[in-house]
C-alpha positions in Angstrom: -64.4 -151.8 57.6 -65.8 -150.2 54.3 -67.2 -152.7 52.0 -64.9 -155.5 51.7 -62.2 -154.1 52.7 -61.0 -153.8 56.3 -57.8 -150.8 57.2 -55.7 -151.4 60.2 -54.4 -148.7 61.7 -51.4 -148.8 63.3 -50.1 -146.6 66.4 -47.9 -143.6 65.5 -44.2 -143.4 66.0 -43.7 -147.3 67.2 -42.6 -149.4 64.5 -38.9 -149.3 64.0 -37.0 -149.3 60.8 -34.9 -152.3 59.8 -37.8 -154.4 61.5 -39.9 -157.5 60.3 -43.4 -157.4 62.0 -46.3 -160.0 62.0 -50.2 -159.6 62.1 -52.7 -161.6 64.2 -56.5 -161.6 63.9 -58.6 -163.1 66.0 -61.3 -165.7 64.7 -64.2 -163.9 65.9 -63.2 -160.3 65.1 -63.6 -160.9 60.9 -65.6 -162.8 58.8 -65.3 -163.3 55.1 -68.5 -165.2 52.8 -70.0 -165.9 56.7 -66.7 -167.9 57.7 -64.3 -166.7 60.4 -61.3 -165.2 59.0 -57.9 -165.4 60.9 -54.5 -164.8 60.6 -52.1 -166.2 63.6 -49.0 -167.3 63.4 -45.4 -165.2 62.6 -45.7 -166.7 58.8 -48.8 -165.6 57.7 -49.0 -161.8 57.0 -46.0 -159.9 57.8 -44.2 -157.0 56.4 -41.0 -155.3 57.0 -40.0 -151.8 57.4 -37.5 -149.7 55.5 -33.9 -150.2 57.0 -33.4 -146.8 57.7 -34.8 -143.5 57.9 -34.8 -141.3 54.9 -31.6 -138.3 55.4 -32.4 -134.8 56.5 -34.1 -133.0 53.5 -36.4 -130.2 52.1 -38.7 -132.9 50.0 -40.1 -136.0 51.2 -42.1 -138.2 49.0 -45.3 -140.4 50.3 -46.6 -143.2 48.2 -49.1 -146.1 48.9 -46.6 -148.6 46.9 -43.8 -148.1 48.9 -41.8 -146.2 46.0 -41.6 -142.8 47.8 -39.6 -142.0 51.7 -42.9 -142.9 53.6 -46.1 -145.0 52.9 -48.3 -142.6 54.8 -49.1 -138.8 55.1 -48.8 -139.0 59.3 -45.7 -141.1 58.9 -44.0 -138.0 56.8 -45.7 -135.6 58.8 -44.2 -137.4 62.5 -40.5 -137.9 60.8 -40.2 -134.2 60.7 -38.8 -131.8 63.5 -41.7 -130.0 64.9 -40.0 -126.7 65.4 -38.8 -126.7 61.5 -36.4 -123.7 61.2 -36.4 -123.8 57.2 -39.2 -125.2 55.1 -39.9 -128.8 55.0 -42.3 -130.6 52.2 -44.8 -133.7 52.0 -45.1 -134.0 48.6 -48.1 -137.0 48.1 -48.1 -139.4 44.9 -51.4 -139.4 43.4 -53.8 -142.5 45.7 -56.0 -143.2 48.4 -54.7 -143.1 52.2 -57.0 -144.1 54.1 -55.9 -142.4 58.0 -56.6 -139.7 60.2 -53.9 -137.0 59.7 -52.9 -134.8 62.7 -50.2 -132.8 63.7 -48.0 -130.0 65.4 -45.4 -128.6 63.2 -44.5 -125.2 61.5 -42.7 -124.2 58.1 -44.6 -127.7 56.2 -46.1 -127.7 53.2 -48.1 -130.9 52.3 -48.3 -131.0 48.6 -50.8 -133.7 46.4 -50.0 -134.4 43.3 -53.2 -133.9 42.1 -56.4 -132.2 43.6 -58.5 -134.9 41.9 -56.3 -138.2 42.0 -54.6 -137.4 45.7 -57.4 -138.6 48.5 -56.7 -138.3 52.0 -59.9 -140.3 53.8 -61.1 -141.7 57.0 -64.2 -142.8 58.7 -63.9 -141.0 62.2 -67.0 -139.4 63.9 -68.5 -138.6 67.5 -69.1 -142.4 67.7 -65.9 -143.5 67.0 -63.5 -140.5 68.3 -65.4 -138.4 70.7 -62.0 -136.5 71.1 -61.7 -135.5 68.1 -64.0 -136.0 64.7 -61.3 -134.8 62.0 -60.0 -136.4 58.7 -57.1 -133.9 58.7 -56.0 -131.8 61.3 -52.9 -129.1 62.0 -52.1 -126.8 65.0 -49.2 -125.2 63.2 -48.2 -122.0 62.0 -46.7 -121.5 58.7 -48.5 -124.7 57.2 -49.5 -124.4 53.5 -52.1 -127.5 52.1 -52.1 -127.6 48.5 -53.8 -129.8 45.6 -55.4 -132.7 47.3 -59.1 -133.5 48.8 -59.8 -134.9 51.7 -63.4 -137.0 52.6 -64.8 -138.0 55.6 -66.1 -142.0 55.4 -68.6 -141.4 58.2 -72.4 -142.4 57.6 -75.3 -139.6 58.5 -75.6 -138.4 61.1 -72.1 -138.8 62.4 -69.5 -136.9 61.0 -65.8 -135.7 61.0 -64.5 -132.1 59.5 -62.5 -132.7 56.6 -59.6 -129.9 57.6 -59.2 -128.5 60.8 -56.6 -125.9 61.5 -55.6 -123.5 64.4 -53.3 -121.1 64.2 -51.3 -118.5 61.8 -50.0 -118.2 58.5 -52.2 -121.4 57.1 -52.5 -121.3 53.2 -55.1 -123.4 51.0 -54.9 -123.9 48.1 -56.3 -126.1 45.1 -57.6 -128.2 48.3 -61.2 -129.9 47.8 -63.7 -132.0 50.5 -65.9 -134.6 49.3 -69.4 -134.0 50.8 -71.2 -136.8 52.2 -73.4 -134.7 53.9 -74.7 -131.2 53.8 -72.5 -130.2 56.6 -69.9 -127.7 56.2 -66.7 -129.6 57.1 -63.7 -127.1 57.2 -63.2 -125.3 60.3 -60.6 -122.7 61.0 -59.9 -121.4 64.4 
């Protein structure tokens, strides 16, 4: 929850396409104004998911508003093969997506289509993850980030590093991290 605004996050790699889906919330679990807030019932929030996966190509496309081959950056990032003989690339429509990237792949480029307009952001920290604290995260070789920012949503002290990359060939560029903190919050193995 930030503000007024509460993210579900789903679990990777289990919706599948061609489906219609329904959300429950518990009574206790939200409150809006100081009243309960629930959602029960296979007619109240639902969405559906594409009908079928996107065909075998160099460029995908993620957008927030549905328009592009995936809504989100890990949903792009788990469609492709992870041993990628020729290059594959996540190219990222200017918005806000709100998740915790992470992945194993090689030969990907993730490109946003603006450094300033293309925000990748979560609120993950020791409290919440003690795994892992990261906002976007590859073990990959050949992997090149280009022209978006990344922020973690964490409050002081609790933090999460805003890249977080092992292994070879990794190229950055035109990438930015919103500071919340004074905390340096790319690491590189």
């Amino acid at each position: 929850i930030n503000g007024n605004v509460a993210t579900i996050s789903l679990h990777h790699n289990r919706l599948e396409y061609g489906k219609r889906y329904y959300v429950e919330i518990d009574g206790g679990l939200l409150s809006v104004a100081g009243e309960p807030f629930e959602v029960s019932g296979k007619k109240g929030w639902t969405f559906s998911t594409k009908k079928s996966p996107p065909p075998d190509k160099d460029l995908y496309v993620v957008a927030h508003d549905g328009s592009g081959d995936f809504t989100t950056v890990q949903g792009a990032l788990d469609f492709l093969p992870e041993q990628n003989d020729t290059r594959k690339t996540v190219f990222i429509k200017n918005g806000r997506y709100e998740e915790m990237v992470s992945f194993r792949k090689r030969n990907v480029t993730v490109l946003g289509e603006s450094r300033d307009k293309t925000l990748i952001c979560y609120a993950n920290n020791g409290r919440l993850n003690p795994r892992g604290r990261i906002v976007f995260a590859a073990q990959a070789n050949g992997v090149h980030l280009i022209n978006f920012t990344t922020q973690s949503l964490g409050e002081a002290p609790a933090q999460a590093e805003g890249l977080l990359f092992k292994g070879d060939e990794l190229i950055v560029y035109n990438v930015s991290d919103i500071e919340p903190f004074l905390i340096p919050n790319f690491l590189i193995w």
